[in-house]
C-alpha positions in Angstrom: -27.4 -74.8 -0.3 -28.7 -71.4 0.3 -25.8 -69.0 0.6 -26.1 -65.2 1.0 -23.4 -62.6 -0.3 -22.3 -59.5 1.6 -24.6 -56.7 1.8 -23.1 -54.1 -0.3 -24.0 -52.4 -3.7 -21.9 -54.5 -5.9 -22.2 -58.1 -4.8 -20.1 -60.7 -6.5 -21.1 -64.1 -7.1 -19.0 -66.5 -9.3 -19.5 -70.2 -9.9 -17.1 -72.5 -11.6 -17.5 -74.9 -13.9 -17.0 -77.3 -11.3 -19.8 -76.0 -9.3 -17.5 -74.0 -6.9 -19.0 -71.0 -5.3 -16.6 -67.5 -5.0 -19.1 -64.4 -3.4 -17.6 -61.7 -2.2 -18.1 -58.0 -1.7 -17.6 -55.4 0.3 -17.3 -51.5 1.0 -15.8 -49.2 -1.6 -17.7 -46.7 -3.0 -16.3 -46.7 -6.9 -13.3 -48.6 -6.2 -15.0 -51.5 -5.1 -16.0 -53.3 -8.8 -12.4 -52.2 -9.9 -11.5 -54.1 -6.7 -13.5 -57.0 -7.4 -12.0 -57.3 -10.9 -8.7 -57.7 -10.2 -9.0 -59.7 -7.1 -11.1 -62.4 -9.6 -8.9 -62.0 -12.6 -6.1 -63.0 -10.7 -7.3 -65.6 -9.1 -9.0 -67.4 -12.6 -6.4 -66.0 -15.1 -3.4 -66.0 -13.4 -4.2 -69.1 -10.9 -3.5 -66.9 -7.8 -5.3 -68.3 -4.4 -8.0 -66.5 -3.1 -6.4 -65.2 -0.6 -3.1 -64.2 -2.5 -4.9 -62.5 -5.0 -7.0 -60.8 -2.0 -3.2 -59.2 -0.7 -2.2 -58.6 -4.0 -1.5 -55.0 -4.7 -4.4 -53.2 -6.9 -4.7 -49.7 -9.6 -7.4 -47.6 -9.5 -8.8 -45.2 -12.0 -10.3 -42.0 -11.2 -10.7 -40.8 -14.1 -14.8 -41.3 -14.8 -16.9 -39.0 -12.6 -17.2 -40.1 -9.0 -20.8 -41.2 -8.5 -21.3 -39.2 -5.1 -21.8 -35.8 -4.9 -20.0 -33.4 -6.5 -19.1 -36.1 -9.0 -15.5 -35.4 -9.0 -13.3 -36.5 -12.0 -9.7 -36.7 -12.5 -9.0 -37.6 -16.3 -6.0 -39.4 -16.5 -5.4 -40.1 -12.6 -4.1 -43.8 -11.7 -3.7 -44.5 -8.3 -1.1 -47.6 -7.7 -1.1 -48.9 -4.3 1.9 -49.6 -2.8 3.5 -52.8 -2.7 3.2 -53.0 -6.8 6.6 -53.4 -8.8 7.9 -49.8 -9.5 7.9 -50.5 -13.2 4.3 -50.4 -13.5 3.7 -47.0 -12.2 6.8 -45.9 -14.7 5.3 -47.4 -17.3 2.0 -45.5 -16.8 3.8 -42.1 -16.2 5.4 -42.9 -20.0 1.7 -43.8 -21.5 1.0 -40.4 -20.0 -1.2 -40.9 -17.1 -0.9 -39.3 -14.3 0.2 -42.1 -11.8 0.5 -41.9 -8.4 1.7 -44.2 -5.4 -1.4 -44.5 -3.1 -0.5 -45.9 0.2 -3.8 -45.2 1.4 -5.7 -48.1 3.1 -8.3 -48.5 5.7 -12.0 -47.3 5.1 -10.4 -45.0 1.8 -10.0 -48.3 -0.3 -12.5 -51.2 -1.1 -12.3 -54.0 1.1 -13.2 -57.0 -0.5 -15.1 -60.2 2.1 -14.8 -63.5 -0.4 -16.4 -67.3 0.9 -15.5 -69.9 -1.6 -17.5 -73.2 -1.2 -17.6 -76.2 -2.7 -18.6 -79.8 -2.3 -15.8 -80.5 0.6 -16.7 -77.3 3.2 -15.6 -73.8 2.6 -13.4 -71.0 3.3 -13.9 -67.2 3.9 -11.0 -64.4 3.5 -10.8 -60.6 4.5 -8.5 -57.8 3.5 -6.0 -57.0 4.9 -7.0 -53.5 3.7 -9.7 -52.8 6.2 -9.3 -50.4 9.7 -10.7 -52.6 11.7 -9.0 -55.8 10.5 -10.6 -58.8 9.2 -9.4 -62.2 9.4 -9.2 -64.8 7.2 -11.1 -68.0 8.3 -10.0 -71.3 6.7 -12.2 -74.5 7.1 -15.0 -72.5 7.4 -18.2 -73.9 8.5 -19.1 -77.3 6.1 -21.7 -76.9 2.8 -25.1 -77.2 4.3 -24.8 -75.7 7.4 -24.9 -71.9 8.8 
């Protein structure tokens, strides 16, 4: 099966060990490998669904030169979303970073488009992040067809 990932800069494309498809992407600018990171690493590390680890609540570093012009940098600056426990953004305010809350969501934070596939059909998930909406689409369309 031929399956194309999002058109973006950074596509993802992840297949298990049991020959399960992830691909995913998505609009972002910087923030959208850091994203991608955490959306996998909770999903294979912590055994998070897809779509759980999609909602979960993400940190972003700013801290490394933005790569569009003027190439801004904020050493140090952590943005937490909101939703994450209240200890975390403590805990980087006493490591010394300068943490904030970031309730910022729409078209100013990555939203990440993931299809998982495998043998037995698919699904696709969209965050809950993005202006327009997406929607989350479960018994997607089965493995061989378009």
């Amino acid at each position: 099966m031929i399956v194309w990932p999002r058109s973006t800069a950074c596509p993802m494309l992840f297949e298990g060990a049991d020959g399960r498809l992830v691909l995913g992407g998505g609009p972002g600018g910087d923030f959208q490998l850091q994203a991608m990171v955490q959306v996998l690493a909770r999903h294979l590390l912590c055994g998070e669904a897809l779509d759980t680890a999609l909602r979960a609540p993400r940190v972003f570093t700013q801290s490394a030169p933005a790569s569009s012009d003027p190439h801004l940098a904020f050493p140090g600056r952590v943005l937490v979303e909101d939703g994450a426990p209240p200890e975390l953004l403590e805990s980087l305010l006493r490591r010394g970073h300068k943490a904030l809350p970031d309730r910022l969501h729409g078209s100013t934070r990555p939203s990440i488009c993931l299809v998982e596939a495998d043998g037995d059909g698919g699904a696709g998930y969209g965050d809950p992040r993005r202006a327009g909406g997406q929607r989350t689409l479960t018994g997607a369309a089965p493995r061989g067809s378009r």
